[in-house]
C-alpha positions in Angstrom: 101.0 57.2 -77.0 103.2 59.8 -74.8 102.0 61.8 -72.8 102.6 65.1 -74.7 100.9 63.7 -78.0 97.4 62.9 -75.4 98.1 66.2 -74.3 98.3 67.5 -77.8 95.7 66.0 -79.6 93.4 68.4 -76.7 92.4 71.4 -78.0 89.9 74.0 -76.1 86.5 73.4 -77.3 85.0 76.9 -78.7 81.2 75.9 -79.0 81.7 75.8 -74.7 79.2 77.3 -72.7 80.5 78.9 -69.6 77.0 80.5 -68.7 75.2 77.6 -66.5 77.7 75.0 -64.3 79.6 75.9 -61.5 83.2 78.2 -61.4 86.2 76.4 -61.7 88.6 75.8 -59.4 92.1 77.5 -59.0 93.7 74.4 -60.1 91.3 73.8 -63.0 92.1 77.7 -64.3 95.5 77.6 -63.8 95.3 74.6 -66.2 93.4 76.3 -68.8 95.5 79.4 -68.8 98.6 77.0 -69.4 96.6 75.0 -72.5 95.8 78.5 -74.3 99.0 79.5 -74.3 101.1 75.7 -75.0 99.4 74.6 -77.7 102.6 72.1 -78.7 104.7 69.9 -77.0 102.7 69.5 -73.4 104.0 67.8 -71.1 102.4 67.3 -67.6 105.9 67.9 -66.3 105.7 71.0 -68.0 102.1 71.9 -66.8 103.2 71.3 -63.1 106.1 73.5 -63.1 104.9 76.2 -64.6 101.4 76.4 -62.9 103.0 75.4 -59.3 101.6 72.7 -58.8 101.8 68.8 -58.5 101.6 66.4 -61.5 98.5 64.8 -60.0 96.8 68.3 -59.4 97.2 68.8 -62.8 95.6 65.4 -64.4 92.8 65.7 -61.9 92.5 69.2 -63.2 92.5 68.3 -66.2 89.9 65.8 -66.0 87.5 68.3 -64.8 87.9 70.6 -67.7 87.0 67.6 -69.8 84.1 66.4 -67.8 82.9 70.0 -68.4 83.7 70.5 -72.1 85.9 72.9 -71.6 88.7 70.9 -73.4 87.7 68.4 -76.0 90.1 66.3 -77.9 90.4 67.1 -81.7 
């Protein structure tokens, strides 16, 4: 599987709840910012560019917002 169809098949997860945890980082914002509005044809390329930072910054991101639910896959 490329990486945009993984990055794809992620959607933000509505049934979240943002009202106990801890605040996300810059990194981890920037991130979900960039998922609400791409919601085809991710790339982490993409991602990188367009949220200034590195590819790894933005899988390590990434990973947090899934650890928290923040993102889910479909």
């Amino acid at each position: 599987m490329s990486n945009s169809n993984w990055l794809d098949s992620l959607i933000l997860n509505p049934d979240s709840d943002r009202s106990v945890g801890r605040n996300l980082s810059r990194e981890e914002l920037f991130v979900l910012a960039w998922f609400m509005f791409n919601q085809k044809d991710r790339t982490f390329e993409n991602m990188a560019r367009e949220c200034k930072l590195s590819e790894e910054q933005c899988q390590g991101a990434l990973q947090e917002l899934i650890r928290a639910e923040i993102i889910r896959f479909r």
